[in-house]
N, C-alpha and C positions, 0 to 999 in steps of 0.2 A: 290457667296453665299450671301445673304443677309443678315442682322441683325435679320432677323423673323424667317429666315430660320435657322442661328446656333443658338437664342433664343429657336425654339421649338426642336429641336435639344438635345440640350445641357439638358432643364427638359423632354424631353424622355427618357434620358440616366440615367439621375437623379433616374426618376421613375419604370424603371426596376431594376437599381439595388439597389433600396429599397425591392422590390417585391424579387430579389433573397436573401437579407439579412433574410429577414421575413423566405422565406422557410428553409434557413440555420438553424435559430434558431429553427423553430418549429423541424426540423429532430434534432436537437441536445436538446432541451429541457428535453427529456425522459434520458438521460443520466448522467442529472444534480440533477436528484432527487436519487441516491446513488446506481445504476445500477453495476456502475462500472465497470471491465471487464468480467464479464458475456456476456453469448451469450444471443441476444435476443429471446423468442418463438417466433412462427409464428406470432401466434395473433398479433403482434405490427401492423407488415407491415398494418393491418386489418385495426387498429386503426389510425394506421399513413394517411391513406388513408381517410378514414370516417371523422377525422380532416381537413382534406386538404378540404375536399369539404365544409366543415363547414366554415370554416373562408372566410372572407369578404376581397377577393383580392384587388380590387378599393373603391375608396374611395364613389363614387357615384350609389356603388350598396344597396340595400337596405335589 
């Protein structure tokens, strides 16, 4: 293995699990504003989904 090779390696792995942090907190966001253990309605999943496509995964999408 190269230097370039565990270099791009090593900020791939970086970069994904940025990307799973991010979806962590956005699933758990809704939880933090005083939900607490209530069941969610449906509608969330809706909305949780409708968010997801909204938000800007990469940094070089526009």
């Amino acid at each position: 293995m190269t230097a370039w090779t565990l270099f791009l390696t090593i900020v791939g792995v970086a970069f994904l699990t940025a990307q799973l942090f991010r979806l962590i907190d956005l699933i758990e966001r809704p939880s933090r504003r005083g939900v607490g253990n209530a069941v969610l309605p449906p509608a969330w999943n809706v909305r949780l989904w409708n968010r997801l496509e909204q938000t800007q995964w990469t940094s070089w999408k526009s």
